[in-house]
C-alpha positions as CSV (number, residue, x, y, z in Angstrom):
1,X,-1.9,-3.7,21.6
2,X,0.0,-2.6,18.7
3,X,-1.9,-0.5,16.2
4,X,-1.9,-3.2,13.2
5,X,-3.7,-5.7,15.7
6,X,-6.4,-3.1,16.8
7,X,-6.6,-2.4,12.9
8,X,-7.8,-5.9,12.4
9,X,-9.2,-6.6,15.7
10,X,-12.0,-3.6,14.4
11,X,-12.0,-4.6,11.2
12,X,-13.5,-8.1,12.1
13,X,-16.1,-6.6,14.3
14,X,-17.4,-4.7,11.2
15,X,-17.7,-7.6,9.3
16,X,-19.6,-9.7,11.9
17,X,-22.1,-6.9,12.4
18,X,-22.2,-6.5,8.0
19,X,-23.1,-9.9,8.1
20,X,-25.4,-9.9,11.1
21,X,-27.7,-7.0,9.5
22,X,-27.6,-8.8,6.1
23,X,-28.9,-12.2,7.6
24,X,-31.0,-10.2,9.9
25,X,-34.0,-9.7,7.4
26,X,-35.9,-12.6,6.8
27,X,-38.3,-12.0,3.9
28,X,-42.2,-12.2,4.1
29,X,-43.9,-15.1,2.8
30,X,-47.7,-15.8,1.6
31,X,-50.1,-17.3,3.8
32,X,-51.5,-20.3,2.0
33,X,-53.9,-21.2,4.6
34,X,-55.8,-18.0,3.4
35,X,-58.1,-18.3,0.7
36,X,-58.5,-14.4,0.8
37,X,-56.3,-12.8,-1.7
38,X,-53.1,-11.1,-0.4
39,X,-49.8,-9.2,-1.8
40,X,-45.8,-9.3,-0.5
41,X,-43.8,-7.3,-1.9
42,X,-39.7,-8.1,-2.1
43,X,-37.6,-6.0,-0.8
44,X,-40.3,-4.1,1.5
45,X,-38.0,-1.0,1.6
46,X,-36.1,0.4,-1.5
47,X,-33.5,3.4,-1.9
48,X,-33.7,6.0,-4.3
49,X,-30.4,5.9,-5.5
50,X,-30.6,5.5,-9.6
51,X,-27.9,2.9,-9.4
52,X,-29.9,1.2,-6.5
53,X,-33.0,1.5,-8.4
54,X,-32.3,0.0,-11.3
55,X,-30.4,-2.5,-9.6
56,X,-33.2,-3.9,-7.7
57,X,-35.5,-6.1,-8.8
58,X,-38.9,-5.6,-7.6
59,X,-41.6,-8.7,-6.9
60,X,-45.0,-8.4,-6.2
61,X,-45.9,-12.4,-5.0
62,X,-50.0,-12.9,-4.7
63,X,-52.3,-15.6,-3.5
64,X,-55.9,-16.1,-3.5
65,X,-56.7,-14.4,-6.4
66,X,-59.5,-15.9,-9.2
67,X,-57.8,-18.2,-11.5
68,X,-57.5,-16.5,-15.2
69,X,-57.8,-13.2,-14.0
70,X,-55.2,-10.5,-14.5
71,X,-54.5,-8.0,-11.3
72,X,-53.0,-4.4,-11.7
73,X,-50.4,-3.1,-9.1
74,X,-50.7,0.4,-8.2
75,X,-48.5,2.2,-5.9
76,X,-49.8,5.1,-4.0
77,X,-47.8,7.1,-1.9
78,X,-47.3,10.8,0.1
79,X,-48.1,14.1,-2.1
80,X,-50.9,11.7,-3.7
81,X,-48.2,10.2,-6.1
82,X,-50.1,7.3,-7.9
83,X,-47.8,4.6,-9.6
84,X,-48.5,1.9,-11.7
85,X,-46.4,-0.2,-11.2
86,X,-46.9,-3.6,-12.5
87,X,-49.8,-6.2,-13.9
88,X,-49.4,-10.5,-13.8
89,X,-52.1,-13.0,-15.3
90,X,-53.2,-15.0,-12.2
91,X,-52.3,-18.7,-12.1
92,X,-54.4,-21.3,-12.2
93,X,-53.8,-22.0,-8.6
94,X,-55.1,-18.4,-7.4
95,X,-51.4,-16.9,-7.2
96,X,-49.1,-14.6,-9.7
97,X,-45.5,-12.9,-9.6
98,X,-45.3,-9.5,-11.3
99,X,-41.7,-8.5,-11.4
100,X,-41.4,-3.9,-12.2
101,X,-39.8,-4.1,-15.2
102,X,-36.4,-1.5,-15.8
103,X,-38.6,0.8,-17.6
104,X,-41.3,1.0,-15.0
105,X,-38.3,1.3,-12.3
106,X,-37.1,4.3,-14.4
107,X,-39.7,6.2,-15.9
108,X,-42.4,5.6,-12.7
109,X,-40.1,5.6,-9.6
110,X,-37.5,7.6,-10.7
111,X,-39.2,9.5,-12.7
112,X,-36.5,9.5,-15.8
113,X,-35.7,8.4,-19.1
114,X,-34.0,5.7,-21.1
115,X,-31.7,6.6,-23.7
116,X,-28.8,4.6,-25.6
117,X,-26.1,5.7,-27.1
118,X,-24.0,4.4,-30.4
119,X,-23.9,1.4,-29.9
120,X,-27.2,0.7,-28.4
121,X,-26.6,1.4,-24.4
122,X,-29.0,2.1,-22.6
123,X,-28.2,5.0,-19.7
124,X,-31.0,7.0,-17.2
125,X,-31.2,10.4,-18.0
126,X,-32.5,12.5,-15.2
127,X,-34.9,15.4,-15.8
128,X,-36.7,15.8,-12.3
129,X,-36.8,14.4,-8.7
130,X,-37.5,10.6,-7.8
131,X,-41.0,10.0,-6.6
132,X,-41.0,11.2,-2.9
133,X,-39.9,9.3,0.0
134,X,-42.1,7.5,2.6
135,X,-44.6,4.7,3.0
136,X,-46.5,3.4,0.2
137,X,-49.2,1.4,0.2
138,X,-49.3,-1.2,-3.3
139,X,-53.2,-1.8,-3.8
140,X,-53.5,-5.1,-6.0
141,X,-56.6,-5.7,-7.6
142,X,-58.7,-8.4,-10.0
143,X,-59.1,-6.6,-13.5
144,X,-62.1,-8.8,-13.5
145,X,-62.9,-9.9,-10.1
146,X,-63.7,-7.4,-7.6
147,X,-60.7,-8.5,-5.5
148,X,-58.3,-6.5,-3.5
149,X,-55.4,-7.0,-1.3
150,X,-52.7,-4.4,-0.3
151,X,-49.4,-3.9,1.2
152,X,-46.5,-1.7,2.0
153,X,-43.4,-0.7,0.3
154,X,-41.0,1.3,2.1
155,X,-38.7,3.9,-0.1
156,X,-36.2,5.8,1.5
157,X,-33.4,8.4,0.0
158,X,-30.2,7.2,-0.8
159,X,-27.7,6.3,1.2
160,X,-23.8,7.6,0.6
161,X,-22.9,4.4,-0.8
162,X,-25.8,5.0,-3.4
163,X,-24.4,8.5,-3.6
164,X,-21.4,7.9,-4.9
165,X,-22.5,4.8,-7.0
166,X,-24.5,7.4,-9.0
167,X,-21.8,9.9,-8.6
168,X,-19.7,7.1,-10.5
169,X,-22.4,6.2,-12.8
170,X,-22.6,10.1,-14.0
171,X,-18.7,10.0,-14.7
172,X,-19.0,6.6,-17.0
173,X,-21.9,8.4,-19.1
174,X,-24.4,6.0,-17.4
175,X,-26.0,8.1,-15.7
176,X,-27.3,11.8,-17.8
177,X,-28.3,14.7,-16.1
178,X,-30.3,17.1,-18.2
179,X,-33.0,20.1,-17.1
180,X,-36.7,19.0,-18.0
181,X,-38.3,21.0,-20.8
């Protein structure tokens, strides 16, 4: 087989697995036969990357929760790192959506800051390390109500790809690194 053919012949095969291990997640959904109160969280895994991070929206989706209540999110992770990480009125059918806002995403997970430039920009601007890697568990619970569900968000490092996204990001000025004070 000539090597052009070969070429393409392995090139197909890593697009049908790329598309296999994007379909391959299917995403957690809420129990409504449960009148307890639970949590999902979309994506259950994030990567660290800044790029990634601030790229990724992050939903907390509840059910079973008092109706006019409000819930707090808090993330709590390895090395006892405690996050807040969002709050969502409930609905008045027992459920809410609380999405991390960009600031949360950078100054709680990443641990960095916002700045903007000239023309009002906004760019991350790195002092210290990303909140550690590993299993967290997010602990929702009733600001009023004594109710409680929890559930686990996955963060891992970054990959290359993020790497180099961030690598890119620091050449265009988007990305500042800078020593904490």
């Amino acid at each position: 087989m000539p090597a052009q053919k070969r070429f393409g012949f392995w090139l197909m095969i890593f697009i049908y697995l790329i598309i296999i291990w994007g379909c391959s997640n299917t995403p957690k959904k809420l129990d409504r036969s449960v009148s307890r109160p639970q949590v999902i969280v979309h994506p259950e895994s994030i990567r660290l990357g800044v790029a990634k991070v601030m790229g990724t929206e992050i939903v907390f989706e509840g059910a079973g929760f008092k109706p006019g209540d409000s819930v707090l999110i808090i993330l709590m992770g390895p090395k006892e790192t405690k996050v807040i990480a969002a709050e969502a009125a409930i609905n008045p059918d027992g459920t809410f959506i609380a999405k991390v806002s960009k600031l949360t995403r950078a100054m709680e997970i990443l641990r960095a800051d916002i700045g903007f430039d000239e023309k009002f920009r906004d760019f991350i601007i790195i002092t210290q390390p990303p909140i550690p890697e590993g299993v967290y568990t997010a602990k929702v619970e009733g600001m009023l109500a004594k109710q409680a569900a929890e559930t686990k968000l996955t963060v891992k490092g970054p990959s290359v790809v993020d790497s180099i996204k961030d690598w890119l990001g620091s050449l265009t000025g988007k990305i500042q690194h800078k020593k904490a004070k």
